[in-house]
C-alpha positions as CSV (number, residue, x, y, z in Angstrom):
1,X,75.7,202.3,145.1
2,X,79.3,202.0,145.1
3,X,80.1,198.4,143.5
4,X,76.6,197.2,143.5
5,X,76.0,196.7,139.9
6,X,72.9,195.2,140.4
7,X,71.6,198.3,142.4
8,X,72.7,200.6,140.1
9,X,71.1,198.7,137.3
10,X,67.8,198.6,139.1
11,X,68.1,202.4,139.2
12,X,68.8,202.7,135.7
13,X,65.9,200.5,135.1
14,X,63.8,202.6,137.4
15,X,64.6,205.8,135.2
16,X,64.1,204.4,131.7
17,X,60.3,203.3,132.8
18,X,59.8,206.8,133.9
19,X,60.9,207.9,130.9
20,X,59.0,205.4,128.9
21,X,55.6,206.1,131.1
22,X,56.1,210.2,131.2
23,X,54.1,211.7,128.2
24,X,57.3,214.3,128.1
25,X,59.5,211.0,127.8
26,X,63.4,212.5,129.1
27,X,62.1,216.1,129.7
28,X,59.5,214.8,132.3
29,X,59.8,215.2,135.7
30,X,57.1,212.7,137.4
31,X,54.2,210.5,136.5
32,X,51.0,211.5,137.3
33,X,48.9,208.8,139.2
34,X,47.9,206.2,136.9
35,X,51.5,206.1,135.8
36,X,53.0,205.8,139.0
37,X,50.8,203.0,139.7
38,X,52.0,200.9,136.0
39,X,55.7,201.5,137.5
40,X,54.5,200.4,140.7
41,X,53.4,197.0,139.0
42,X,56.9,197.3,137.0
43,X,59.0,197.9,139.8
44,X,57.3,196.1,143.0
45,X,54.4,193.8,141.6
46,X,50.6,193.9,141.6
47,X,49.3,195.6,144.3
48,X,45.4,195.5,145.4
49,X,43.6,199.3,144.9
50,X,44.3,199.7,149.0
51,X,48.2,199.2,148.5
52,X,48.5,201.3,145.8
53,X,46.9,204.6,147.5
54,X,48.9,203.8,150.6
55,X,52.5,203.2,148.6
56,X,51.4,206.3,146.8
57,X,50.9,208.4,150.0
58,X,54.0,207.3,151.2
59,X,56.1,208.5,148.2
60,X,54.5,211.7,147.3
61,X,56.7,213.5,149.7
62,X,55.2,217.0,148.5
63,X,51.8,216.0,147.9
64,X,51.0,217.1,144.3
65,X,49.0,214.2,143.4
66,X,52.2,213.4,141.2
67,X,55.6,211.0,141.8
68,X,58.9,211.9,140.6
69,X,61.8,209.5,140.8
70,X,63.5,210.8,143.0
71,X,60.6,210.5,145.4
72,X,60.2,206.9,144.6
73,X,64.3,205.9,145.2
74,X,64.1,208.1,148.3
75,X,61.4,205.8,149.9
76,X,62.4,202.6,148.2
77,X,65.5,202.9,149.7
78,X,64.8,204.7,152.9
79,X,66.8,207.9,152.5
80,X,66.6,210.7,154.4
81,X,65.3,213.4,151.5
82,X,67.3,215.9,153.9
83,X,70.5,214.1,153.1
84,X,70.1,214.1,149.7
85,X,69.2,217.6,149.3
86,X,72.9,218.4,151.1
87,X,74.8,215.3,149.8
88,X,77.5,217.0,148.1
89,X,77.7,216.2,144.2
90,X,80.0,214.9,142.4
91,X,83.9,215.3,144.2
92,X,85.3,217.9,145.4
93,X,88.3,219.7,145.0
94,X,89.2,221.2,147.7
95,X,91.7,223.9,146.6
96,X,89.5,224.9,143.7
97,X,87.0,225.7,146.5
98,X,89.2,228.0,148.5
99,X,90.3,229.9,145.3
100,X,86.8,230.1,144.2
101,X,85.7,231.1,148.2
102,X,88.6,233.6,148.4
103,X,86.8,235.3,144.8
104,X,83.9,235.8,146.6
105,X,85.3,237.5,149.4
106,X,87.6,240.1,146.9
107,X,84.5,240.3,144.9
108,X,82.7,241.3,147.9
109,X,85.5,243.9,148.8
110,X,85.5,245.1,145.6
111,X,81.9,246.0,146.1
112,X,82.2,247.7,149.1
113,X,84.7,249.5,148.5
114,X,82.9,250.8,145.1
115,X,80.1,251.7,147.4
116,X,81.9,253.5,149.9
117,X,83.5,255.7,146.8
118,X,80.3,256.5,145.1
119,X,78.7,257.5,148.7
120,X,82.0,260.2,149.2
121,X,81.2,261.2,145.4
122,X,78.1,261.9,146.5
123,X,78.0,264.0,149.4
């Protein structure tokens, strides 16, 4: 949300009624119907029986009967779950990734070259 302290409040508002409505309180992961729909009251207003089953169709995105927060900010704010899955996190650092990446690949070397040794032990 950037500078938008209001957003991110909302969010943060969002979250502690998921934590207040999940029976697992912070450990929780999603509300089960009749919870979604007292956040949905929280968060958006009453809505008729109708309203409710459709908003609730449309933010179960893996149809487990269930709604995790994340599914509810991803349709609240129209984003694209695909982006968020690959958003990076956090920033990155650059160099630490090429030393880390370059590990990998003497790692990998390493590995080979173990294997190749054991398979001229061998024969």
């Amino acid at each position: 949300f950037g500078d938008n302290i209001d957003e991110a409040e909302k969010v943060w508002t969002y979250h502690n009624s998921c934590v207040e409505l999940d029976p697992r309180s912070e450990e929780g992961n999603e509300l089960d119907e009749m919870k979604a729909h007292i956040l949905l009251e929280r968060t958006e207003g009453a809505l008729t029986v109708r309203e409710l089953r459709e908003r609730l169709k449309s933010i179960d995105l893996d149809f487990n009967k269930y709604v995790s927060l994340t599914e509810y900010l991803v349709t609240s704010y129209n984003v694209d779950w695909r982006e968020l899955v690959h958003a990076p996190q956090g920033e990155v650092d650059e160099a630490k990734l090429s030393l880390a990446q370059d590990k990998v690949e003497e790692a990998k070397q390493a590995i080979a070259d173990c294997e190749a040794r054991a398979k001229e032990a061998k024969a």
